[in-house]
PLY file of the C-alpha trace (Angstrom):
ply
format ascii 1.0
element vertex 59
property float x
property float y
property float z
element edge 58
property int vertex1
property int vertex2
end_header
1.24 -14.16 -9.67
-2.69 -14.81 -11.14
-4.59 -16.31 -9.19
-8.36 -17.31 -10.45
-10.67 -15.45 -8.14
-14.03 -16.90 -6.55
-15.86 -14.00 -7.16
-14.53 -12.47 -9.93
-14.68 -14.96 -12.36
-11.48 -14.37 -14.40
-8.10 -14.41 -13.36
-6.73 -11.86 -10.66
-2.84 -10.63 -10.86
-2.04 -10.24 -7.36
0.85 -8.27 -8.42
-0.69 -5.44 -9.80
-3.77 -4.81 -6.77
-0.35 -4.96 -4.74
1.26 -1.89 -6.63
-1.89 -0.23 -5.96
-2.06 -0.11 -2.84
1.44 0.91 -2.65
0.72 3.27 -5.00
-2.64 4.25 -2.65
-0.66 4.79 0.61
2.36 6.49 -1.16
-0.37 8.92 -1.99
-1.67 8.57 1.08
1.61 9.35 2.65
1.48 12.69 0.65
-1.10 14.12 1.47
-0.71 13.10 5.28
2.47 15.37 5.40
0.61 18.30 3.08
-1.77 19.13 5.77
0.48 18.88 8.69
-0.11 14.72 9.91
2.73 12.69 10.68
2.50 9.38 8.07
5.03 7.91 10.78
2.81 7.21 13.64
1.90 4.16 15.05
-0.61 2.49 12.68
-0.30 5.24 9.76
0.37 5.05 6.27
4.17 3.78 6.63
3.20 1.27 9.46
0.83 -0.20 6.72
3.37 -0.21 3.93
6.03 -2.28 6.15
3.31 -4.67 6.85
2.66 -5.53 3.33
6.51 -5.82 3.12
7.40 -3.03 1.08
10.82 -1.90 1.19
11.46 1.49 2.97
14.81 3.00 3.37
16.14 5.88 5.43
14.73 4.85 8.05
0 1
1 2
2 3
3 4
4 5
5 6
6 7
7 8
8 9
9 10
10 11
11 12
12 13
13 14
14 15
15 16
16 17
17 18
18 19
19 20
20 21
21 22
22 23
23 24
24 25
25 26
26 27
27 28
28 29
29 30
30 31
31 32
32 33
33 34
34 35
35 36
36 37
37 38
38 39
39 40
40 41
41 42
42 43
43 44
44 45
45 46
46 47
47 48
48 49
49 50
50 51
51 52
52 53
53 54
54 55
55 56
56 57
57 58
């Protein structure tokens, strides 16, 4: 989906700043559970993910 931005000036793929941040919290996610954090609790990494509407299974 492009959108034309207000302050950018061109047109903005909503798309791909979404994959980003998915990409940004999967990363996030990562590193949470590398030094010992749980990416599972209440208003962590995962919470965020579900509320953009990302698709998470096993769980």
């Amino acid at each position: 989906m492009w959108r034309t931005g207000t302050s950018y000036g061109t047109a903005v793929d909503l798309d791909v700043i979404g994959a980003w941040w998915s990409l940004r919290s999967l990363s996030a996610i990562r590193w949470l559970v590398e030094h010992g954090f749980d990416p599972a609790s209440p208003g962590c990494e995962i919470d965020v993910l579900r509320s953009a509407g990302a698709p998470l299974t096993g769980r």
